[in-house]
C-alpha positions as a Markdown table, in Angstrom:
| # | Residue | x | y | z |
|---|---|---|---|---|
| 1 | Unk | -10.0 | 28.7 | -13.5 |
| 2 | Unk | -10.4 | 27.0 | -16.8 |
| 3 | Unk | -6.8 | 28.7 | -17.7 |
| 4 | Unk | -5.6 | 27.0 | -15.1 |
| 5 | Unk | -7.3 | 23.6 | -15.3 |
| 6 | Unk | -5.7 | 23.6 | -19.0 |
| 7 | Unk | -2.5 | 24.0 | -18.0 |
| 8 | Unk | -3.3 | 21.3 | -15.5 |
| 9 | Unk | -3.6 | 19.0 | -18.1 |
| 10 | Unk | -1.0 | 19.9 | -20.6 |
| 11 | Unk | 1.8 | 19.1 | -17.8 |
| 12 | Unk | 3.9 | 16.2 | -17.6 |
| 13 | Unk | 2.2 | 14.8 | -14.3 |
| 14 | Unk | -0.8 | 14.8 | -16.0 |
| 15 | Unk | 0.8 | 12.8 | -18.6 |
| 16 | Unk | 2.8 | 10.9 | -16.4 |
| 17 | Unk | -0.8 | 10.2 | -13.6 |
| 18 | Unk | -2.7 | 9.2 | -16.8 |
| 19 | Unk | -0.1 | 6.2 | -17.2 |
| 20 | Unk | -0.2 | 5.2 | -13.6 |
| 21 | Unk | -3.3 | 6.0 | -13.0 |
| 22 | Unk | -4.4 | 3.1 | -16.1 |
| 23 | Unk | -1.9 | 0.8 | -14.9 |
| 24 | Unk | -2.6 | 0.8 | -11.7 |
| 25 | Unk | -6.5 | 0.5 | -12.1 |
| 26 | Unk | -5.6 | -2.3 | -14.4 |
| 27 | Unk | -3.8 | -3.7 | -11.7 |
| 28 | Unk | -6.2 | -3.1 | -9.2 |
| 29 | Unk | -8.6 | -4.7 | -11.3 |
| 30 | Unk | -7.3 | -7.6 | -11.8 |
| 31 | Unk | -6.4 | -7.8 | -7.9 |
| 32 | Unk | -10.0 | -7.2 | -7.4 |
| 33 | Unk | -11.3 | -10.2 | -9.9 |
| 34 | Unk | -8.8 | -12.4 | -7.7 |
| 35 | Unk | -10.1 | -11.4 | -4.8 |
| 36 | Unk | -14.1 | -11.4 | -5.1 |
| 37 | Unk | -13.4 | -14.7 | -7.0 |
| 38 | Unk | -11.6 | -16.3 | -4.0 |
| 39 | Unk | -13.9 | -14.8 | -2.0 |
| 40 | Unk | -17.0 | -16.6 | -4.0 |
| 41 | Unk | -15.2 | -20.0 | -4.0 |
| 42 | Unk | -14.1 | -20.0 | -0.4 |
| 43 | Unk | -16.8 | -18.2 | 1.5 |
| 44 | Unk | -16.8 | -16.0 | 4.4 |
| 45 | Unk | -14.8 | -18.5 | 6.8 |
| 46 | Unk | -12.1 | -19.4 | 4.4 |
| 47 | Unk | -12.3 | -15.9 | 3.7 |
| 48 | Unk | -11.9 | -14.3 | 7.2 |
| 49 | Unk | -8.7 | -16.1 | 7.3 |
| 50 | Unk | -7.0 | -15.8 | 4.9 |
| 51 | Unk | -7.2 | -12.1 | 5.1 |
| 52 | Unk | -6.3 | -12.2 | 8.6 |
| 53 | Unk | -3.0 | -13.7 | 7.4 |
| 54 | Unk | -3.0 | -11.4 | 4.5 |
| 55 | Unk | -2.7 | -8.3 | 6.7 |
| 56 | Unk | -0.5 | -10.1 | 9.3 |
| 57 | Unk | 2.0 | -10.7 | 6.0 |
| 58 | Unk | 1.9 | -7.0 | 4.7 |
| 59 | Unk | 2.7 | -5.6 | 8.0 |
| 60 | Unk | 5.1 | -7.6 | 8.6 |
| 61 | Unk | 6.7 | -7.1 | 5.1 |
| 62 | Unk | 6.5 | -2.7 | 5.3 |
| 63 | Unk | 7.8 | -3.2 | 8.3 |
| 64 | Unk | 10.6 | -5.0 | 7.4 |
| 65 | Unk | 11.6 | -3.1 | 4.5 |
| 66 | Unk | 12.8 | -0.5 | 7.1 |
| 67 | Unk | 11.5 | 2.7 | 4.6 |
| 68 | Unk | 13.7 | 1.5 | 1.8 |
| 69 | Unk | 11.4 | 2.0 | -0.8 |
| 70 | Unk | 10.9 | 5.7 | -0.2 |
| 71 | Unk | 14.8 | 5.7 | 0.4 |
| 72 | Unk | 15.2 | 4.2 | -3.0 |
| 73 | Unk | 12.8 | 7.0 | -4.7 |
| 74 | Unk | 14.3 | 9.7 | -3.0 |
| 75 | Unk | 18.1 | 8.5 | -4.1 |
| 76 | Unk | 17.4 | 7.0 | -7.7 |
| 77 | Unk | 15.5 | 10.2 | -8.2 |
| 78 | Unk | 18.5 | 12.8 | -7.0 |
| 79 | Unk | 21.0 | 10.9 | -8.8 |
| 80 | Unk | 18.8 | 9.2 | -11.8 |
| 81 | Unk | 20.2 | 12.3 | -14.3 |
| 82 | Unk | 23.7 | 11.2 | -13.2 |
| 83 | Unk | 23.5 | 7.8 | -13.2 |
| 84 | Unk | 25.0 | 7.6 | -10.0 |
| 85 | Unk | 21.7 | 5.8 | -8.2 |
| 86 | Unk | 23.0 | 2.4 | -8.3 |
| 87 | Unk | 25.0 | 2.1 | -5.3 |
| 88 | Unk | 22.2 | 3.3 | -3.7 |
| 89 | Unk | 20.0 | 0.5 | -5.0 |
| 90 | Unk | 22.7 | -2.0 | -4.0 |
| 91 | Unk | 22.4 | -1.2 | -0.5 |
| 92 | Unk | 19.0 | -1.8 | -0.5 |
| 93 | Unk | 18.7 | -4.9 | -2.4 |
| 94 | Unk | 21.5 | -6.4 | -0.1 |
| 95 | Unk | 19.9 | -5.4 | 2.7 |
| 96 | Unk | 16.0 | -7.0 | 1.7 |
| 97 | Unk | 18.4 | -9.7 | 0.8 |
| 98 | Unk | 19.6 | -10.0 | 4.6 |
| 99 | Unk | 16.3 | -9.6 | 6.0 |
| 100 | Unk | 14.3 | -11.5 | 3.9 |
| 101 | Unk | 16.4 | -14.5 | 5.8 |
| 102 | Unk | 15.7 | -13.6 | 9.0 |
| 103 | Unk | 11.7 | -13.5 | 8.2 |
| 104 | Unk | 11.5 | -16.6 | 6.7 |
| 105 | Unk | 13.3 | -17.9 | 10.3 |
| 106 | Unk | 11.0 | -15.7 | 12.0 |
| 107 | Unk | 8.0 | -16.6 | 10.6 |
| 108 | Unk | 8.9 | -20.3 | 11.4 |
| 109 | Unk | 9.8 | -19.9 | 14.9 |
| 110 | Unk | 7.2 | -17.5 | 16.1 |
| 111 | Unk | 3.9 | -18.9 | 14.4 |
| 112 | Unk | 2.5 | -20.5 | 17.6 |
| 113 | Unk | 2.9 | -17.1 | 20.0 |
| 114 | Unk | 1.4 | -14.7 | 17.4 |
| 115 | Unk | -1.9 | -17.1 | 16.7 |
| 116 | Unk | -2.2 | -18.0 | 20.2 |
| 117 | Unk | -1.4 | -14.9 | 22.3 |
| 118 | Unk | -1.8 | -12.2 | 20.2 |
| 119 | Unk | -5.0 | -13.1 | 17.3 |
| 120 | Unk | -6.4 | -15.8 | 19.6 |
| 121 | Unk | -7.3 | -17.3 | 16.3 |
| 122 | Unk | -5.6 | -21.5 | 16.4 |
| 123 | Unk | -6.3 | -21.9 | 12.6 |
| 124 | Unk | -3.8 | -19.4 | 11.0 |
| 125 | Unk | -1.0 | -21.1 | 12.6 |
| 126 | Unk | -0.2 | -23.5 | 9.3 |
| 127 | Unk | -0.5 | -20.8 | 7.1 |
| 128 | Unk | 2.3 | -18.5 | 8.9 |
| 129 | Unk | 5.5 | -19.9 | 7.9 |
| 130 | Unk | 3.8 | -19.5 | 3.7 |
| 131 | Unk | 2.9 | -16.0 | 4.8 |
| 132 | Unk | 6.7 | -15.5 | 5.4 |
| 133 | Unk | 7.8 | -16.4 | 2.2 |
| 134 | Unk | 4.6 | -13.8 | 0.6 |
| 135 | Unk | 6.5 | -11.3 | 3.3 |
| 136 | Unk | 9.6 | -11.7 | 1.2 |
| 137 | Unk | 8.4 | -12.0 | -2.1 |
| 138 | Unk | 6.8 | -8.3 | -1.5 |
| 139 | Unk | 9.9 | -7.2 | -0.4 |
| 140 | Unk | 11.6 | -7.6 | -3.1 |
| 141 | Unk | 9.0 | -6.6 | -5.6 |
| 142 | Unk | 9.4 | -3.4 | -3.8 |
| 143 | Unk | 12.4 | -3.0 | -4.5 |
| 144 | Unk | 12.1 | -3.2 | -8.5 |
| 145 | Unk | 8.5 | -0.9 | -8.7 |
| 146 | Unk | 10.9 | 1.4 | -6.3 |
| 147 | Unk | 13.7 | 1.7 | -8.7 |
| 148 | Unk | 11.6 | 2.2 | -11.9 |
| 149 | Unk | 9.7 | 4.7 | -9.7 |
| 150 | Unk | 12.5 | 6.8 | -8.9 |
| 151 | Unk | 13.7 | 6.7 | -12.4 |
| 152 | Unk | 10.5 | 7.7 | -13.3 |
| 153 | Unk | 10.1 | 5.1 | -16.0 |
| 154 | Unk | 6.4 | 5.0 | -15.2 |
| 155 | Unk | 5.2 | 2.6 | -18.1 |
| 156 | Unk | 8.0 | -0.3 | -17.1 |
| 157 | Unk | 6.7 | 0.6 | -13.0 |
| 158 | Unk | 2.9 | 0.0 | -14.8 |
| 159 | Unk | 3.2 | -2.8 | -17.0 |
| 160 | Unk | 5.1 | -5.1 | -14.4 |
| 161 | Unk | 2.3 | -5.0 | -11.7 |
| 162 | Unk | 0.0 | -5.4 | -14.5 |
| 163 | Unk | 1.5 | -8.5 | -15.5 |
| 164 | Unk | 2.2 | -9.7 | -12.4 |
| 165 | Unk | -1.7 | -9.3 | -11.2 |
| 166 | Unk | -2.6 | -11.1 | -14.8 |
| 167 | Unk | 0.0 | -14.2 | -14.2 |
| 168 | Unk | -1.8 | -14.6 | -10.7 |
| 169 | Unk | -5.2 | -15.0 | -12.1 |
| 170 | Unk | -4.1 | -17.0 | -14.9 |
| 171 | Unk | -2.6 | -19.4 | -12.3 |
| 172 | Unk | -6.2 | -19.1 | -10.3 |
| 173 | Unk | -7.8 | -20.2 | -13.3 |
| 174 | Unk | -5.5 | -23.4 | -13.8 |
| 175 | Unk | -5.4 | -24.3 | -10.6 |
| 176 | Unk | -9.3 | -24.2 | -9.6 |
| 177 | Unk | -9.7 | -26.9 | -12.4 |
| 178 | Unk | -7.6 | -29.4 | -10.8 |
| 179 | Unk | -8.0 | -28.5 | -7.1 |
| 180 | Unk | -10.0 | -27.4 | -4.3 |
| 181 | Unk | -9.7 | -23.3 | -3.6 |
| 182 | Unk | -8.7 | -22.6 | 0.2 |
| 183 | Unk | -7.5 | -19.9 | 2.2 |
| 184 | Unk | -4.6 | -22.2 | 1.6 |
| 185 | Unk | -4.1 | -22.2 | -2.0 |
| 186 | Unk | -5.2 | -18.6 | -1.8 |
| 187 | Unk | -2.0 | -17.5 | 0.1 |
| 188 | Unk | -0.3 | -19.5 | -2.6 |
| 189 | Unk | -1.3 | -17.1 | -5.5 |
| 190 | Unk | -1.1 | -13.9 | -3.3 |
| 191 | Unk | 2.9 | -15.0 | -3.4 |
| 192 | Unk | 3.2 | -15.8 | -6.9 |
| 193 | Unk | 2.1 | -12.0 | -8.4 |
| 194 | Unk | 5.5 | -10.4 | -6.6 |
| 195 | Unk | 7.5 | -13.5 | -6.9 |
| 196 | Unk | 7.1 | -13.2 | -11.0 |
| 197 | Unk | 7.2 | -9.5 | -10.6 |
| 198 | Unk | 10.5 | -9.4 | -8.8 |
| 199 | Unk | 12.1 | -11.8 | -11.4 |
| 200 | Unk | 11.1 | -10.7 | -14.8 |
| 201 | Unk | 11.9 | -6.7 | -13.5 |
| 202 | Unk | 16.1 | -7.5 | -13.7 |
| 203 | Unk | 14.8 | -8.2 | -18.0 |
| 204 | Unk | 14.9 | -4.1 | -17.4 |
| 205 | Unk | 16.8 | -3.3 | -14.6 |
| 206 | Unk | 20.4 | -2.7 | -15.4 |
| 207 | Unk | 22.7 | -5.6 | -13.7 |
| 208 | Unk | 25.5 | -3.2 | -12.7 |
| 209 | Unk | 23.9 | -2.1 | -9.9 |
| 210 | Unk | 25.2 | -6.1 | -8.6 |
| 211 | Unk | 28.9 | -4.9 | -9.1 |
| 212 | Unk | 28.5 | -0.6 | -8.3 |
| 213 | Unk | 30.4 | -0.1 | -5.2 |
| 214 | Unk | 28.7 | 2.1 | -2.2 |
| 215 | Unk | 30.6 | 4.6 | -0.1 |
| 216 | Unk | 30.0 | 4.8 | 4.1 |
| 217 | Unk | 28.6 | 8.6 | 3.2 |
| 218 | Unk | 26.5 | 7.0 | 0.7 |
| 219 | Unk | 25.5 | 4.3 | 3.3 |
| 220 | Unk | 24.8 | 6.6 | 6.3 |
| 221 | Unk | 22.8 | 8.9 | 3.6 |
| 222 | Unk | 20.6 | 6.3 | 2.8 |
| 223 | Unk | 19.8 | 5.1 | 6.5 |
| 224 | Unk | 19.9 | 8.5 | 7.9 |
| 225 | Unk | 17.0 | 9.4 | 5.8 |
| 226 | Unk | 15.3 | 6.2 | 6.0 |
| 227 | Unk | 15.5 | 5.9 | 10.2 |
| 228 | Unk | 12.4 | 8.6 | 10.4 |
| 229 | Unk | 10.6 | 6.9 | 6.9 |
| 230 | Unk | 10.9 | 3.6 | 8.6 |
| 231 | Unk | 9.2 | 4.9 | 11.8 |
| 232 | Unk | 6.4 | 6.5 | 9.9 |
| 233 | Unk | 6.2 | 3.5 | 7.6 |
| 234 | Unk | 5.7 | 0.9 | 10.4 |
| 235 | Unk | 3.1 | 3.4 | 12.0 |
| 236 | Unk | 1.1 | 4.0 | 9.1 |
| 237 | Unk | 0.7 | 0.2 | 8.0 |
| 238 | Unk | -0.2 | -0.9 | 11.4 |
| 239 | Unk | -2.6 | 2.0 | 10.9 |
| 240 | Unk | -3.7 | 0.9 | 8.0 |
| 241 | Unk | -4.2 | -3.2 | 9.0 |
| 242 | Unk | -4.8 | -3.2 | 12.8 |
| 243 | Unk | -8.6 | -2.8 | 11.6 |
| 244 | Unk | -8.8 | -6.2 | 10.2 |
| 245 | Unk | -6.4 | -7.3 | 12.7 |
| 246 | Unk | -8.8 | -5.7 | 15.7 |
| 247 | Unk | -11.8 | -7.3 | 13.8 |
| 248 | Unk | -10.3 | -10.8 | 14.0 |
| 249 | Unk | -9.6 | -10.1 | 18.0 |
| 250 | Unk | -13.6 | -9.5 | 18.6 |
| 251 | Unk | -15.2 | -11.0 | 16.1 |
| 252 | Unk | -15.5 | -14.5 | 14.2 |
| 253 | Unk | -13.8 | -14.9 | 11.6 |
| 254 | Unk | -17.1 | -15.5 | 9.3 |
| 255 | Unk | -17.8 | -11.7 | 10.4 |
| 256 | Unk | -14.0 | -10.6 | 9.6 |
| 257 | Unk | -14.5 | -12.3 | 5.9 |
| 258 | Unk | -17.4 | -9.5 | 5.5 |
| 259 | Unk | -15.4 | -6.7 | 6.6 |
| 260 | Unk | -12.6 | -7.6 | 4.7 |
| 261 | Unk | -14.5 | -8.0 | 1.1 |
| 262 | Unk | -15.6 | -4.3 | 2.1 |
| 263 | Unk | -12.1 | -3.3 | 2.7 |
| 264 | Unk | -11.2 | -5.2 | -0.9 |
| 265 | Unk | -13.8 | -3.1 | -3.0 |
| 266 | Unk | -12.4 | 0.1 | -1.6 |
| 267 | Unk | -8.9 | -1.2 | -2.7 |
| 268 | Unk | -9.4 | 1.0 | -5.9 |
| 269 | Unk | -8.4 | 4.3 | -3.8 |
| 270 | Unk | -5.2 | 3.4 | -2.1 |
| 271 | Unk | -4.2 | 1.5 | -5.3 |
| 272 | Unk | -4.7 | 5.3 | -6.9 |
| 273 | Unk | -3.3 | 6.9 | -4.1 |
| 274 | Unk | -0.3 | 5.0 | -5.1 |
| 275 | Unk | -0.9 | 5.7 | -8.4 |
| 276 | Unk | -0.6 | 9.3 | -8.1 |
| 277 | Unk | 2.0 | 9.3 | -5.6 |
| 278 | Unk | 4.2 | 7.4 | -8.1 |
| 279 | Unk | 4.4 | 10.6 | -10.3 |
| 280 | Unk | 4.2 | 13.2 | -7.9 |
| 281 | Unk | 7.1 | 11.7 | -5.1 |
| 282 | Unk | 9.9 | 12.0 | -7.6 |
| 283 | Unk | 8.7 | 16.0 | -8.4 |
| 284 | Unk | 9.0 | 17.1 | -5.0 |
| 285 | Unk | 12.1 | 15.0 | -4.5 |
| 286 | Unk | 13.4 | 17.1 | -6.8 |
| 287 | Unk | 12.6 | 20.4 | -6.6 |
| 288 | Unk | 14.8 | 22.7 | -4.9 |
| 289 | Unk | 12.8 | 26.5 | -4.3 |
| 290 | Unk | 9.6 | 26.5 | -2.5 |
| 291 | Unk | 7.7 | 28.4 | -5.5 |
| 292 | Unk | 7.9 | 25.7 | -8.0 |
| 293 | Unk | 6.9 | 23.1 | -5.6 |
| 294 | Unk | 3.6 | 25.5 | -4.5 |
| 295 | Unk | 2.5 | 25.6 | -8.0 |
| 296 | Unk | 3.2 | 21.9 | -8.9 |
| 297 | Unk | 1.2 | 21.2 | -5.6 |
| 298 | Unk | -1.9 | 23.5 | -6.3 |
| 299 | Unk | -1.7 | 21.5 | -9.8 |
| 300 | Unk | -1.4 | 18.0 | -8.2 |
| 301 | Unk | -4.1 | 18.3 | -5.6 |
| 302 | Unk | -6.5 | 19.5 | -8.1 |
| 303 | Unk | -6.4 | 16.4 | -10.1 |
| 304 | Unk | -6.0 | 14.2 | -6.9 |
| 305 | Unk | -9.0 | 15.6 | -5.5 |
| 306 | Unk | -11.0 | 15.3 | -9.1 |
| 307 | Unk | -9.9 | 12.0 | -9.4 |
| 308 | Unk | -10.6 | 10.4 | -6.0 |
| 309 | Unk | -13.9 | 11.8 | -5.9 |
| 310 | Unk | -15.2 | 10.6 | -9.4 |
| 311 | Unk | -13.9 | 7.1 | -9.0 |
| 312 | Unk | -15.7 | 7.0 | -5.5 |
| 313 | Unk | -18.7 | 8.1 | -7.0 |
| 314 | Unk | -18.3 | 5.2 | -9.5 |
| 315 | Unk | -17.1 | 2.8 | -7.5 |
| 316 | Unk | -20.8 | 2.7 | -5.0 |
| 317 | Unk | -23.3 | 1.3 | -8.0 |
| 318 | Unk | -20.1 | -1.5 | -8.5 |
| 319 | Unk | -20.0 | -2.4 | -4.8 |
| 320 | Unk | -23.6 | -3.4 | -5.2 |
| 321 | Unk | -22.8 | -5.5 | -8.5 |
| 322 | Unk | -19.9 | -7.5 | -6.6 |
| 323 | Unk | -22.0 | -7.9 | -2.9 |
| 324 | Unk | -24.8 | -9.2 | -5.0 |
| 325 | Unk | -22.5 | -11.7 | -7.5 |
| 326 | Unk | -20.7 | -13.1 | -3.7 |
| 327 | Unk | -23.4 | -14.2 | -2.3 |
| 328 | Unk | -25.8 | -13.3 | 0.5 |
| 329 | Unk | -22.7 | -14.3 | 3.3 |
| 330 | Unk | -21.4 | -11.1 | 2.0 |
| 331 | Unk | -24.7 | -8.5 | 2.2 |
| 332 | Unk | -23.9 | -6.8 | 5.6 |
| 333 | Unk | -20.5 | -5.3 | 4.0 |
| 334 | Unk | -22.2 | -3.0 | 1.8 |
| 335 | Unk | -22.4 | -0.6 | 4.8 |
| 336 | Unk | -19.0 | -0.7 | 6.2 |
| 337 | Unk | -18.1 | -0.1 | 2.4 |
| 338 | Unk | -19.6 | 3.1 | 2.1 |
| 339 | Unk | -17.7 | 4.1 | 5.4 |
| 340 | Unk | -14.3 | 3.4 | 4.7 |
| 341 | Unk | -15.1 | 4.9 | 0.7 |
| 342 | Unk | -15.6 | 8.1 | 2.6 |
| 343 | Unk | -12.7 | 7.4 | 4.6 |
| 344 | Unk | -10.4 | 7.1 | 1.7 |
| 345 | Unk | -11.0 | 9.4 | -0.7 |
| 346 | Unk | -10.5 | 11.7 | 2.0 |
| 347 | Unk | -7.1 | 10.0 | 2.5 |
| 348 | Unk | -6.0 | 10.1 | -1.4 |
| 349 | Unk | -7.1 | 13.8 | -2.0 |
| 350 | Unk | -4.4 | 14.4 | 0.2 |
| 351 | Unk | -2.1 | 12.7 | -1.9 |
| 352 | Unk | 0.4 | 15.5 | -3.1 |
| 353 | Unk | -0.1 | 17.3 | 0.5 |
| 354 | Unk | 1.5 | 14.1 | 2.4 |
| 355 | Unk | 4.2 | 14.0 | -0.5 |
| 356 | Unk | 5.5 | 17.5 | -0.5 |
| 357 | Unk | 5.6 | 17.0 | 3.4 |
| 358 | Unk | 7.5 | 14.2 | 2.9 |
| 359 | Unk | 9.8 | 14.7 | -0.2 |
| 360 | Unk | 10.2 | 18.0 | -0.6 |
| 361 | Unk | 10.4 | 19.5 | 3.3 |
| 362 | Unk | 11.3 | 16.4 | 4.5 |
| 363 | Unk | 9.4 | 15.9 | 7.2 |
| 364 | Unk | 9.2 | 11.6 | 7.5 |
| 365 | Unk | 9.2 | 11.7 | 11.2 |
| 366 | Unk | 5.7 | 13.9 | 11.0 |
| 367 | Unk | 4.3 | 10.8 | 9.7 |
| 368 | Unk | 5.0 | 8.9 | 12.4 |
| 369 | Unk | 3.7 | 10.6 | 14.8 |
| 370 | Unk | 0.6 | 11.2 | 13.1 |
| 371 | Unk | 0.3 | 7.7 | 11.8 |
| 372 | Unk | 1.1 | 6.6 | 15.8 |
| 373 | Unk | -1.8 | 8.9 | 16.6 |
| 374 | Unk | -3.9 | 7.3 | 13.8 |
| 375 | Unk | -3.0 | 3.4 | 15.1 |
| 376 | Unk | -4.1 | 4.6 | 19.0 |
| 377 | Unk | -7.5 | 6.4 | 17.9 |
| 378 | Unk | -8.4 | 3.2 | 16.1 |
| 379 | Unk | -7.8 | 1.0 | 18.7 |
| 380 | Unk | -9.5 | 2.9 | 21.4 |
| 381 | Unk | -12.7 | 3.9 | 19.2 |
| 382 | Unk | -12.4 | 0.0 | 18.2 |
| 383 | Unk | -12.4 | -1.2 | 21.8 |
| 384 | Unk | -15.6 | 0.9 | 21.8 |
| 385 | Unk | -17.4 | 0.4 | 18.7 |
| 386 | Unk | -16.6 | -3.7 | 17.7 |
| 387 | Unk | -17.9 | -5.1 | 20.3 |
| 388 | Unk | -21.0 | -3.1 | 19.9 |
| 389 | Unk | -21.5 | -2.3 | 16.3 |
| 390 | Unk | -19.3 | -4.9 | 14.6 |
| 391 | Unk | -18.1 | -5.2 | 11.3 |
| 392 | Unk | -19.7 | -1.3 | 11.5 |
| 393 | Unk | -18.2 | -0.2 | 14.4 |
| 394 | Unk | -14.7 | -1.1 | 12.9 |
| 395 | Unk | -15.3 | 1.1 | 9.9 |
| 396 | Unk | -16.2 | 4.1 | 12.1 |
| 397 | Unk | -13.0 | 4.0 | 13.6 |
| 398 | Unk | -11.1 | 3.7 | 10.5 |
| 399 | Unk | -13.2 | 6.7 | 9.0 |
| 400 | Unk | -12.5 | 9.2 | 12.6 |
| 401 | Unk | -8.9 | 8.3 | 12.1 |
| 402 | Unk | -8.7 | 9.6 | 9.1 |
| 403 | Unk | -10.3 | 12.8 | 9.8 |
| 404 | Unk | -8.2 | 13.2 | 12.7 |
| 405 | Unk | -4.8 | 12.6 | 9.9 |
| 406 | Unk | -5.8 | 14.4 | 7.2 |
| 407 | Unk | -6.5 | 18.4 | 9.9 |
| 408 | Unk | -2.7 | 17.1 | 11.3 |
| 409 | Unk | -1.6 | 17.2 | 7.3 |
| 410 | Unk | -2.8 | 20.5 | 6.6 |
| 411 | Unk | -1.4 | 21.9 | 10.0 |
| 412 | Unk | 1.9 | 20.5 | 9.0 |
| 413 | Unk | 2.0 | 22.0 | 5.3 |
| 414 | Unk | 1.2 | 24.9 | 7.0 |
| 415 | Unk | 3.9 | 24.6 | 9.6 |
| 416 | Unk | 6.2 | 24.1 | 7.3 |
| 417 | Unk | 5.5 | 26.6 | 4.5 |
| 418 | Unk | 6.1 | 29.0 | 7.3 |
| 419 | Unk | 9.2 | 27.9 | 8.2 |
| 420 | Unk | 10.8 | 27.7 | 4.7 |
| 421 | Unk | 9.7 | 31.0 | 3.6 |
């Protein structure tokens, strides 16, 4: 065992995680001081809504990008040796162009319906046509951490969401001397960390990939792989926000402010589930025999699994630090923390399992029938559990859901390591 957690460590994904894995706690930190700040200044109201809009936004953006960013991974990662990737990234940069337009109109047009019918909630409709233009300022950010990603130039990917994160709190800090913090001003300096992002990345990015010419095969490549990624995509982010969302439908938006500053100290884990999947996505991309990607997987999940579970460990005495430095509007989320931690690390010890389902058997369209699955348990152990438990009874149903995704993951592995032997 110890001969094999040496080896472990002397690979290049070790390497290559200990980079992302710094950068992206970096980043996550300084999401996080963001965050508790804004929290702090605004209070549990202000809060409450602007992290209903917050999760409206992101939705709306992973939805939109139509599964181009693990398009992107998989193509600049085949083709990265060649140098052959950028037509690829043309297509998709062209095409966020195209539909970052028809957001920004969306957004506009459709404000009133989606804060009257569907969030009953009057006060986010000014803030909705701002949260269009966050929408697109993630989707293009996407695009540049995608590229890097799939080249596999994990430092530039690092450093850039790093900076990024640091501008945005910089900006915090100038403007809460001249102004009055709101959910307002907050949606404002969520924007500005992917709009810097997006622009300094092309210091780095080559700017042939403006004049590389695609090919239809290349074309219906690309969307052929990404019809089933952007299925699974859409699923698994509405799995991922309809709890906030859900929590907004039953519950003031005071109590939704509480629940979401529990949701933002567990931001650590998906931020390392990222982290990890950074490195290990491009491996199993590019692996061809079954063997080597068995062995790079019993290495992976080893250090997924030791990782997740020591920084959940850490990250329990720190959730009492930050309740007690927000204020006492915040003391009920200590408990829905410690569900959705659970929930979580059970979701990024599975790190490398969903990725060699995904990159190496390619198996995208698993994921959105799981992540479908995942969305309906939610909202029927919600409808349950909210109106009786609240902020609680949201986290419960967060916590079954991932229970319920992570047995469908290992049946699938195993479904498909049948099949391909």
């Amino acid at each position: 065992m110890r001969r094999f957690i040496n080896q472990a460590l002397q690979t290049s994904t070790f390497r290559q995680s200990v980079v992302t894995v710094f950068s992206t706690f970096a980043t996550a930190g300084l999401g996080a001081v963001f965050y508790l700040f804004l929290a702090r200044l605004v209070g549990a109201h202000e809060y409450g809504l602007f992290s209903v809009v917050i999760s409206f936004l992101t939705i709306v953006a992973t939805i939109a990008d139509l599964g181009m960013n693990q398009g992107l991974i998989r193509f600049v990662a085949e083709n990265s040796q060649s140098n052959q990737y950028q037509p690829y990234a043309k297509i998709a940069l062209l095409s966020k162009l195209l539909i970052s337009s028809i957001i920004l109109v969306g957004f506009v047009f459709l404000a009133q319906p989606i804060t009257g019918y569907l969030l009953h909630q009057q006060e986010v409709y000014p803030l909705l046509p701002l949260a269009g233009l966050g929408a697109v300022f993630i989707l293009l950010f996407s695009f540049s951490t995608s590229v890097l990603q799939g080249l596999q130039k994990f430092v530039l990917w690092g450093g850039l969401q790093v900076a990024a994160n640091f501008f945005r709190l910089v900006l915090f800090g100038t403007l809460f001397l001249i102004l009055k913090i709101n959910a307002y001003w907050g949606l404002i300096l969520f924007g500005s960390a992917p709009f810097l992002g997006f622009v300094v990345s092309w210091f780095w990015l080559p700017l042939s990939i403006f004049q590389s010419k695609f090919t239809p095969r290349q074309f219906c490549n690309f969307w052929n792989f990404n019809k089933w990624t952007a299925a699974f995509v859409t699923t698994s982010v509405l799995a991922s926000r309809l709890d906030i969302l859900l929590s907004a439908r039953f519950l003031s938006l005071s109590e939704t402010g509480v629940y979401s500053l529990a949701t933002t100290m567990v931001a650590f884990l998906p931020q390392l589930s990222g982290a990890i999947g950074a490195v290990t996505a491009p491996k199993f991309a590019s692996f061809s025999d079954s063997s080597h990607s068995q062995k790079y997987l019993a290495k992976a999940a080893l250090f997924s699994f030791g990782t997740s579970l020591a920084v959940a460990l850490a990250m329990i005495p720190a959730a009492l630090v930050v309740v007690w430095f927000i204020g006492r509007d915040f003391s009920a989320s200590f408990t829905p923390f410690l569900i959705l931690l659970a929930s979580l690390a059970i979701f990024t010890s599975l790190n490398p399992v969903r990725d060699s389902i995904m990159y190496f058997y390619k198996r995208p369209q698993f994921f959105f029938w799981a992540n479908l699955a995942q969305a309906a348990i939610i909202v029927a152990v919600g409808l349950l559990l909210i109106p009786r438990f609240g902020v609680v009874g949201t986290a419960l149903a967060v916590l079954i859901s991932h229970i319920f995704f992570a047995v469908a993951s290992f049946m699938e592995y195993e479904n498909c390591r049948a099949h391909h032997s």
